[in-house]
Kinemage of the C-alpha trace (Angstrom):
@kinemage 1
@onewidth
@group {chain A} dominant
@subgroup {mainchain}
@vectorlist {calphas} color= white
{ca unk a 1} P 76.041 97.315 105.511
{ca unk a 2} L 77.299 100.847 104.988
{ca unk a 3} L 79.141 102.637 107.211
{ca unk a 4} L 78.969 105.822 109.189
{ca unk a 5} L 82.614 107.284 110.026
{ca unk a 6} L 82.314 109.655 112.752
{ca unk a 7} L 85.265 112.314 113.177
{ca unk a 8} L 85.848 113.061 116.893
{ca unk a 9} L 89.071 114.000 116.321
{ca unk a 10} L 89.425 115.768 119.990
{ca unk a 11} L 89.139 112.406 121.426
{ca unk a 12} L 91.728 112.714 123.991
{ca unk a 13} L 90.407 116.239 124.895
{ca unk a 14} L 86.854 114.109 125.876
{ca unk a 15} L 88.569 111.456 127.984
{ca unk a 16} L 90.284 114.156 129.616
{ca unk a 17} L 86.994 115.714 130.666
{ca unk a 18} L 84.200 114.658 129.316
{ca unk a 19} L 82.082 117.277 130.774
{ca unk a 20} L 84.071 120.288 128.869
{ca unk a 21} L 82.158 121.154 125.756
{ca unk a 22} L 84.700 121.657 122.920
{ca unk a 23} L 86.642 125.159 122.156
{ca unk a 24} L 85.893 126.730 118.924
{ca unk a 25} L 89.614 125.497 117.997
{ca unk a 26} L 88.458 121.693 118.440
{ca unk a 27} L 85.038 121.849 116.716
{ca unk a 28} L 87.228 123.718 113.829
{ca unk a 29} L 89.598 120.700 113.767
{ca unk a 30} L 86.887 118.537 113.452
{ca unk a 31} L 85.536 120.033 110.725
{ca unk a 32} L 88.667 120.266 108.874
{ca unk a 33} L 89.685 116.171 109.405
{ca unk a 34} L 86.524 115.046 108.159
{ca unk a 35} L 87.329 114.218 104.770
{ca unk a 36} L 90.417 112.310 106.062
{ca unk a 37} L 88.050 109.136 106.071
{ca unk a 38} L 88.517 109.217 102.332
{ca unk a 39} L 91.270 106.958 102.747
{ca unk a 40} L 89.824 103.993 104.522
{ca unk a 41} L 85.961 104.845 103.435
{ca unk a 42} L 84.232 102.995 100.677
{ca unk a 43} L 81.767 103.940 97.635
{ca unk a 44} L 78.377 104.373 99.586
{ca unk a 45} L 79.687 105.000 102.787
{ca unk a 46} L 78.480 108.094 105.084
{ca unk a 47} L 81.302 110.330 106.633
{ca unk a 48} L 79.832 113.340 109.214
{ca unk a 49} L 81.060 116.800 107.472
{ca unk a 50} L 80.036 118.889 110.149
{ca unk a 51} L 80.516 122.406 107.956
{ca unk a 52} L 79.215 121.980 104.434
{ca unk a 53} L 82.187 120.899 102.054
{ca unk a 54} L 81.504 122.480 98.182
{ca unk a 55} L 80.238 119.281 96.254
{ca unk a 56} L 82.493 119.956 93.550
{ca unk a 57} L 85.053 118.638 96.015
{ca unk a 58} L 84.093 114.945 96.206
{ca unk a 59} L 83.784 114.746 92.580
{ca unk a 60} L 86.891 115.995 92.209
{ca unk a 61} L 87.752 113.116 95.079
{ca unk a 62} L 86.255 110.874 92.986
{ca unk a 63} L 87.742 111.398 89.734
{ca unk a 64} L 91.428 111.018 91.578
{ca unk a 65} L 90.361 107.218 92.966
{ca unk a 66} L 88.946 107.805 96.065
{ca unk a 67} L 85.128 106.734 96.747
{ca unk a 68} L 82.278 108.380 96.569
{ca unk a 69} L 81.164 108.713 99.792
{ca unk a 70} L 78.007 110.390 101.083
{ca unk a 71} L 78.744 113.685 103.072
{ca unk a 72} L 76.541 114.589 105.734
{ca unk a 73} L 75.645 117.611 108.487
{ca unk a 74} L 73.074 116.574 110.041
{ca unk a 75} L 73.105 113.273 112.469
{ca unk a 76} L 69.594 112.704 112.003
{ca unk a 77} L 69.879 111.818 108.189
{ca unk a 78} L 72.023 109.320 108.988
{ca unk a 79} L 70.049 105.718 108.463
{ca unk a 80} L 69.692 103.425 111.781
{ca unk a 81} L 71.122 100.709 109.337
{ca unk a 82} L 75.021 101.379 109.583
{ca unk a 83} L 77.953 100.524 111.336
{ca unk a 84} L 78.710 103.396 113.321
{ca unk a 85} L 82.646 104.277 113.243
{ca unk a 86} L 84.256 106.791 115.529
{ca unk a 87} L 87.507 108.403 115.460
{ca unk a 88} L 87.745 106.812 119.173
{ca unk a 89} L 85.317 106.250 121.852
{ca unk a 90} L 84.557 108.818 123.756
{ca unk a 91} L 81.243 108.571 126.579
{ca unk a 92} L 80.110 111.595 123.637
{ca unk a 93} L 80.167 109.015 120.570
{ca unk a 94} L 78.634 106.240 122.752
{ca unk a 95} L 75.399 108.584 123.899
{ca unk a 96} L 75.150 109.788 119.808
{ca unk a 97} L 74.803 105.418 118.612
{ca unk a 98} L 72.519 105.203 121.766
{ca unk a 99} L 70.502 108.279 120.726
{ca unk a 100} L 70.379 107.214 117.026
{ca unk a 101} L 70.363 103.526 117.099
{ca unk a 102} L 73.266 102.951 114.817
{ca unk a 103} L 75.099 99.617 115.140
{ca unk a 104} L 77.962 99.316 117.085
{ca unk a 105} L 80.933 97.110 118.126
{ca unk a 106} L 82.636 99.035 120.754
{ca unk a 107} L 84.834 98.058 123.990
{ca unk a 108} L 83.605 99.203 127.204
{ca unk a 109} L 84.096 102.798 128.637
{ca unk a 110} L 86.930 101.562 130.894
{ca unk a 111} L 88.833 99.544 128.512
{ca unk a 112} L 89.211 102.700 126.022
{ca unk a 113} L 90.398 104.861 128.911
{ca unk a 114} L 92.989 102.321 130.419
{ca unk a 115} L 94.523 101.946 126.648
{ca unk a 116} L 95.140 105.405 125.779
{ca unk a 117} L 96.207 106.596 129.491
{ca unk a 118} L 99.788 107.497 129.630
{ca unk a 119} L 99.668 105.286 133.098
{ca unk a 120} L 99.341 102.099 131.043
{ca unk a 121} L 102.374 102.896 128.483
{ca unk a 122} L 104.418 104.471 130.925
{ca unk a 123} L 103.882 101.447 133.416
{ca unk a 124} L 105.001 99.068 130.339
{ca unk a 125} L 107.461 100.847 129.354
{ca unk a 126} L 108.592 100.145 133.289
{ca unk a 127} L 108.070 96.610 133.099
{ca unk a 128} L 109.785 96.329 129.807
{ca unk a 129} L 112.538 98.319 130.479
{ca unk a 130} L 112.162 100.076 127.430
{ca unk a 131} L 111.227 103.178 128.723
{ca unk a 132} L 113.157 106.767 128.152
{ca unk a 133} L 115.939 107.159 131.136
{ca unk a 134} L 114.959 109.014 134.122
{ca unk a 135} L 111.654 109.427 132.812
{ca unk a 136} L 109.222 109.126 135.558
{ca unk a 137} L 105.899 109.576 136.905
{ca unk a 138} L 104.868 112.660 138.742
{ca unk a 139} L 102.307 112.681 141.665
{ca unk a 140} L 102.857 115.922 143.187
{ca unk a 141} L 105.233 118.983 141.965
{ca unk a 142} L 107.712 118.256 144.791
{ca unk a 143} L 108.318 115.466 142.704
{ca unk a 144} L 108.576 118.115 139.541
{ca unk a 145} L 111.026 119.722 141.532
{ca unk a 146} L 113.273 117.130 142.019
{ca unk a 147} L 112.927 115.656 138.248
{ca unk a 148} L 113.999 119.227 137.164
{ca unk a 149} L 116.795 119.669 139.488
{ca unk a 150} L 118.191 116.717 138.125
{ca unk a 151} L 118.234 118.026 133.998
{ca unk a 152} L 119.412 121.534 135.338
{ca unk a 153} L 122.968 120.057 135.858
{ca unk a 154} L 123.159 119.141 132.306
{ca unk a 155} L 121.380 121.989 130.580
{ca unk a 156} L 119.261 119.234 128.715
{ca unk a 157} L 115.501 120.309 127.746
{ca unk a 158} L 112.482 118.199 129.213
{ca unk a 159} L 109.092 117.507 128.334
{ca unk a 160} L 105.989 116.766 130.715
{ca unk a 161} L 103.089 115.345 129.184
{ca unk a 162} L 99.424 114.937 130.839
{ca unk a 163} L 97.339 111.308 131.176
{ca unk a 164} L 95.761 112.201 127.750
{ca unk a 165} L 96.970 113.546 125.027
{ca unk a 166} L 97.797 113.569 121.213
{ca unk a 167} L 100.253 115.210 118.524
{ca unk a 168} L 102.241 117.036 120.694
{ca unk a 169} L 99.134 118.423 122.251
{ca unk a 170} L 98.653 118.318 126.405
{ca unk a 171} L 102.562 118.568 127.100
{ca unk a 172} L 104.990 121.702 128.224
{ca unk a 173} L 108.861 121.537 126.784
{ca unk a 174} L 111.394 123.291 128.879
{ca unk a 175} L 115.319 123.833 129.476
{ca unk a 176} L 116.626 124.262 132.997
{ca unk a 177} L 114.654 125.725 135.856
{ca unk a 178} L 110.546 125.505 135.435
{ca unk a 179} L 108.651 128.820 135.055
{ca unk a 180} L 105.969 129.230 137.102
{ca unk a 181} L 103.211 128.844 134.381
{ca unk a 182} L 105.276 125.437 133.711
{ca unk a 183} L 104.555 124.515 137.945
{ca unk a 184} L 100.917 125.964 137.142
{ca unk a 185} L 100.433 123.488 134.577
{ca unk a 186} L 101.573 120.804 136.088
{ca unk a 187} L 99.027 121.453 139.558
{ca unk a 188} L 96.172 121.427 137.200
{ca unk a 189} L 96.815 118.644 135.237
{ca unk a 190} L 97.501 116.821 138.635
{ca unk a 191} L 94.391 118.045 139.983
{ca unk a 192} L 92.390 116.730 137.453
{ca unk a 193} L 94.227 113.395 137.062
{ca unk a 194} L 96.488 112.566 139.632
{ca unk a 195} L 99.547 112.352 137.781
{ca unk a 196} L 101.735 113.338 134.719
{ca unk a 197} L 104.900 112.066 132.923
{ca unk a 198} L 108.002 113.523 132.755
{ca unk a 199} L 110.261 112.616 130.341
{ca unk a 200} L 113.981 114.076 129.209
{ca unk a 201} L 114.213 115.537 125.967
{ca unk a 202} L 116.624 113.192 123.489
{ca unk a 203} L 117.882 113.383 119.955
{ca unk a 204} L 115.211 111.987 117.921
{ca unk a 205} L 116.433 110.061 114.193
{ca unk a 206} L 113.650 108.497 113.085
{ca unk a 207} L 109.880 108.133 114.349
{ca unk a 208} L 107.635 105.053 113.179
{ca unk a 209} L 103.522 104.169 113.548
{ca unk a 210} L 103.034 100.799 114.287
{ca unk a 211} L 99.548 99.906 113.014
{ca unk a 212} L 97.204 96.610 114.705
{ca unk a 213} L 93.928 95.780 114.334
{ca unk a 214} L 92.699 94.061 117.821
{ca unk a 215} L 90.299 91.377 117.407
{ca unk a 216} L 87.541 90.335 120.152
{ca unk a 217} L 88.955 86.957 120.023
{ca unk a 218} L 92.084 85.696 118.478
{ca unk a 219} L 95.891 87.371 118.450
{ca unk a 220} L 95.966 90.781 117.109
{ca unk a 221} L 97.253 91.443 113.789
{ca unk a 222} L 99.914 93.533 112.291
{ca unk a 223} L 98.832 95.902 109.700
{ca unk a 224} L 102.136 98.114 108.921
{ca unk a 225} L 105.091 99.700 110.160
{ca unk a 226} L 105.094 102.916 108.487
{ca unk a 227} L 107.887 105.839 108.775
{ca unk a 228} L 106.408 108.793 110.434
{ca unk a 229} L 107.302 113.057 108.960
{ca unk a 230} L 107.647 115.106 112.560
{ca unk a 231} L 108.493 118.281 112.737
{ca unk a 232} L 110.877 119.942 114.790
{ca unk a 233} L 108.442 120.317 118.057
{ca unk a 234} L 108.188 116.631 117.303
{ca unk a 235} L 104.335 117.477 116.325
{ca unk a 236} L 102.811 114.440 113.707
{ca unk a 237} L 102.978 116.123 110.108
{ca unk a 238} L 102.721 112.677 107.665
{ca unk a 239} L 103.380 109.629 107.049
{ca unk a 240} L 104.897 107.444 104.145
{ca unk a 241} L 102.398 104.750 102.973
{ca unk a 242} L 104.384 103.162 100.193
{ca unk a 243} L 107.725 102.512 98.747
{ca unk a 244} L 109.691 103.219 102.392
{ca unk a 245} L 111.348 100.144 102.958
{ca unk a 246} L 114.878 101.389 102.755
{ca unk a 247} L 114.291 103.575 105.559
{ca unk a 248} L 113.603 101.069 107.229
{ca unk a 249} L 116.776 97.963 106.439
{ca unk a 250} L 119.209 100.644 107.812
{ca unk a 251} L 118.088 99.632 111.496
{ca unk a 252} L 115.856 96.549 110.788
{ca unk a 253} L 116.524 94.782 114.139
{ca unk a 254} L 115.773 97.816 115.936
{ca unk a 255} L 112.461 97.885 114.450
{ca unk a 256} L 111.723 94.639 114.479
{ca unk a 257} L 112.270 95.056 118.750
{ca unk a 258} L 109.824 97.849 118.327
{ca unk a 259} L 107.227 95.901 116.628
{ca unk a 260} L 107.832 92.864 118.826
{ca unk a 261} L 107.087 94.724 121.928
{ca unk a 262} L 104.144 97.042 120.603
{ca unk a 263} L 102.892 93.643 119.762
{ca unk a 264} L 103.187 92.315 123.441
{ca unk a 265} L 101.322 95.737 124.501
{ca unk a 266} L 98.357 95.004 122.189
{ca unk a 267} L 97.749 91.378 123.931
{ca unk a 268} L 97.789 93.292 127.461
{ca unk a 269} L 95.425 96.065 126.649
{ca unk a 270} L 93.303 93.208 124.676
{ca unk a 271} L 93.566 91.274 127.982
{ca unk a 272} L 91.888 94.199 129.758
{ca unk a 273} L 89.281 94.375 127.230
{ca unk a 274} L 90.199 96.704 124.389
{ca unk a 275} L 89.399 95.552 120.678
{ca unk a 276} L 89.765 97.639 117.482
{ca unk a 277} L 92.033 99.992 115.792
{ca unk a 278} L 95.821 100.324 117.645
{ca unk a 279} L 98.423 102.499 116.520
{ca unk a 280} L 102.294 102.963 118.967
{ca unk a 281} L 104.241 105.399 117.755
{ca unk a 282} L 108.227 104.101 118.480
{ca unk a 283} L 111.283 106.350 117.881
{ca unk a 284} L 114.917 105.858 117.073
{ca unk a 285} L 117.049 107.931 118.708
{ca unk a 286} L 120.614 109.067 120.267
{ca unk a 287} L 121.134 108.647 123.792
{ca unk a 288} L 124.005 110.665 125.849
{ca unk a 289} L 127.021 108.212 124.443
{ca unk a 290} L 125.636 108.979 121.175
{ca unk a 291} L 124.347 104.876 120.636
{ca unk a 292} L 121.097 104.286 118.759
{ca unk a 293} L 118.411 103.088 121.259
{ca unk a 294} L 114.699 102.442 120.141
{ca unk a 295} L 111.904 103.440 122.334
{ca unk a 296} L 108.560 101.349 121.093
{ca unk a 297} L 105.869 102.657 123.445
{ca unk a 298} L 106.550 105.668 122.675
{ca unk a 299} L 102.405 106.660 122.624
{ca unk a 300} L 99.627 104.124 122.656
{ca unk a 301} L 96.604 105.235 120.424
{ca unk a 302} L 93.581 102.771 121.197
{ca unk a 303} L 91.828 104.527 118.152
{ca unk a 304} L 92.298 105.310 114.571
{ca unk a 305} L 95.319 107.282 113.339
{ca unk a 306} L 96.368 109.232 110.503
{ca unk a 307} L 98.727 106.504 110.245
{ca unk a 308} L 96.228 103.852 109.920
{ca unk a 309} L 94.229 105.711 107.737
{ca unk a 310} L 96.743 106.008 105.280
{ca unk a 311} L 96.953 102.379 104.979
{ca unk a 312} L 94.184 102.779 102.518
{ca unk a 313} L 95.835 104.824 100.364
{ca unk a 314} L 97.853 102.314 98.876
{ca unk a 315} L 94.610 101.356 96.433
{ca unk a 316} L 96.173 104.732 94.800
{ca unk a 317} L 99.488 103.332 93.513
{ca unk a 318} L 100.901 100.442 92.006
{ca unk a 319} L 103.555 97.991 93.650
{ca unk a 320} L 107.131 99.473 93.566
{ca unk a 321} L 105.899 103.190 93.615
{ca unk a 322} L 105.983 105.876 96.412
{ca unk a 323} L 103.494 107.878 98.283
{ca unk a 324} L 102.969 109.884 101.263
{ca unk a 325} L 100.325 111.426 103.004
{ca unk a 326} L 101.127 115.280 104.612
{ca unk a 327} L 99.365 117.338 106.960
{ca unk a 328} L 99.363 121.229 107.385
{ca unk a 329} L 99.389 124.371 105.310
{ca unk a 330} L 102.351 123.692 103.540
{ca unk a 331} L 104.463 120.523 102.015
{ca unk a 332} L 107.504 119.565 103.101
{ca unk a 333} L 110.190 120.167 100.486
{ca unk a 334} L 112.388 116.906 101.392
{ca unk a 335} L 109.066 114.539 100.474
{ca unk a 336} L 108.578 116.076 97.723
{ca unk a 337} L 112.113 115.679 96.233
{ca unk a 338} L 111.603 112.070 97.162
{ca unk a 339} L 108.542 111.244 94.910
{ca unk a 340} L 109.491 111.038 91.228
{ca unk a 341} L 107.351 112.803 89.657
{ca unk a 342} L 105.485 114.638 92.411
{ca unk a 343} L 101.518 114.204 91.632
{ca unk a 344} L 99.572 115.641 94.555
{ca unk a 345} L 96.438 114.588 95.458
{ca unk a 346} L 94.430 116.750 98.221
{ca unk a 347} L 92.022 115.004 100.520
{ca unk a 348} L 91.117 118.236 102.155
{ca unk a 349} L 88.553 121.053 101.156
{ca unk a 350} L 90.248 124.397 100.202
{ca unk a 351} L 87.253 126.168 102.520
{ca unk a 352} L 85.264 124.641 105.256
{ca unk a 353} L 82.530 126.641 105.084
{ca unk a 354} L 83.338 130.048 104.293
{ca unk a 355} L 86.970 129.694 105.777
{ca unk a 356} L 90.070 129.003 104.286
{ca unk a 357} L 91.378 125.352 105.717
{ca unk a 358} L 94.027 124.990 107.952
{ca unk a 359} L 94.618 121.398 108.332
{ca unk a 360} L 94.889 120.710 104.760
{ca unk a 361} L 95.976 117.033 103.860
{ca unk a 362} L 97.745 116.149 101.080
{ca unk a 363} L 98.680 113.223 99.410
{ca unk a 364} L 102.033 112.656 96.848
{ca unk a 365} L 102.575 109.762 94.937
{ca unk a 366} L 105.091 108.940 92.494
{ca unk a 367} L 103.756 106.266 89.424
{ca unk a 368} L 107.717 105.224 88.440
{ca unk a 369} L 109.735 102.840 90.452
């Protein structure tokens, strides 16, 4: 049976508030994304292009390696007989398979929202002990207060992030004393949730996506542990798909830690009934003493990532070669340097519609060891 991937990319902006339609910004994103289920989609497979995408684009796609996939605008082309696939799902995705009949294989409503709430990783992270010193929850901003007062002694910068969020998106970074559009923030966000997460700022060395697929039944399974590109803000930009090992051996047992306990996270949410596509983000980093500590629920995506996606890429490269998979307007000089002979692929339309593309994705491999 074909299938039907479905790009709701502003996910966490629907389990937020599911009532909010989307802001021009969000419907743009998910217009620009769509062709990101190149990677994992096969020949024959629908993928919902919600602009029209230039055709000469997917031959183009198609003459690189990747499938030839059936773009679509309109929902009600789509066939009944498909497996419906969503970015995540949202109460919005559920209503569309309802609506159309598509087949799905979905967790319930309450399991999706209890895996991706910041509640549920920060409460690990608690039980662990593997959270973030003085990181804490926040129930009221007398509580902000205090967790402020505390960093303003040091001068160190802080982040707070909401219940859902993604990519550095939902969160406020600050230095010393809150503004009052920071306190602002924080009263909505706890009006409309109960609670957000504060967290100190620390000296970030390395960032990885742990990828798992959660059966219904049965353990869940690691897919790959795959270095993470983050820029500055410590926004998502990329990830390496192939030939990063050796960034990797320099702090192996760290990692392994990391994977260990992601794995012990996936058989709790499974346990409360999520199945499907995982992806916890862990970082490396420096704490005050300057000693290399690993933090391995960092996020908790019960959805698919860029990440994941990439996984499929590796069909595009032989063993012993290097790739990496970029996101945004421009390419990182550092990755490129790093891939021999620097062969870009794009996976994302130069125009959606009759605007240029912001999000563009691109891929470089390198086809020498």
């Amino acid at each position: 049976m074909p299938r039907f991937f479905y790009g709701n990319f502003d996910f966490e902006h629907r389990l937020a508030d599911p009532t909010r339609e989307p802001s021009a910004a969000l419907r743009r994103l998910n217009a620009e994304l769509a062709t990101s289920w190149l990677a994992v989609a096969d020949d024959g497979d629908w993928v919902w292009t919600p602009s029209s995408i230039d055709p000469f684009f997917f031959d183009e796609a198609a003459q690189m390696g990747l499938p030839r996939i059936v773009p679509v605008t309109s929902l009600s082309d789509i066939p009944r007989e498909v497996e419906f696939v969503p970015w995540g799902w949202s109460p919005e995705v559920r209503k569309l398979a309802n609506q159309f009949g598509w087949g799905t294989n979905a967790p319930s409503e309450d399991a999706v929202r209890l895996a991706n709430s910041r509640a549920t990783s920060h409460q690990l992270e608690q039980n662990g002990n593997v959270g973030l010193q003085d990181s804490r929850r926040i129930e009221a901003v007398e509580q902000f207060d205090e967790a402020i007062a505390n960093e303003e002694s040091s001068d160190r910068r802080w982040v707070v992030k909401a219940e859902f969020g993604m990519s550095a998106r939902e969160r406020i970074l600050g230095r010393g004393p809150a503004s009052d559009a920071d306190k602002n923030w924080v009263r909505r966000r706890l009006k409309q949730h109960g609670a957000v997460f504060f967290e100190p700022w620390v000296e970030r060395v390395d960032e990885v996506g742990i990828q798992i697929e959660i059966p219904k039944d049965g353990p869940p399974q690691l897919l790959g542990v795959l270095p993470m590109i983050v820029d500055e803000r410590g926004q998502y930009a990329g990830s390496w798909f192939a030939g990063y090992e050796s960034r990797l051996l320099a702090n192996h047992d760290l990692w392994e830690e990391a994977t260990k306990t992601a794995l012990s996270a996936a058989v709790y949410v499974q346990s409360r009934g999520y199945f499907g596509p995982l992806g916890i983000d862990a970082m490396l980093y420096r704490d005050a003493d300057n000693s290399l500590r690993i933090r391995p629920l960092q996020d908790i995506n019960a959805r698919w990532t860029m990440g994941r996606l990439s996984l499929g890429l590796r069909r595009l490269i032989g063993a012993g070669n290097r790739g990496a998979w970029l996101h945004g307007p421009t390419v990182q000089s550092d990755v490129q340097n790093s891939v021999a002979d620097n062969r870009l692929i794009s996976t994302s339309p130069i125009r959606v519609g009759n605007d240029p593309c912001h999000h563009l994705s691109k891929i470089w491999v390198s086809t020498s060891d």
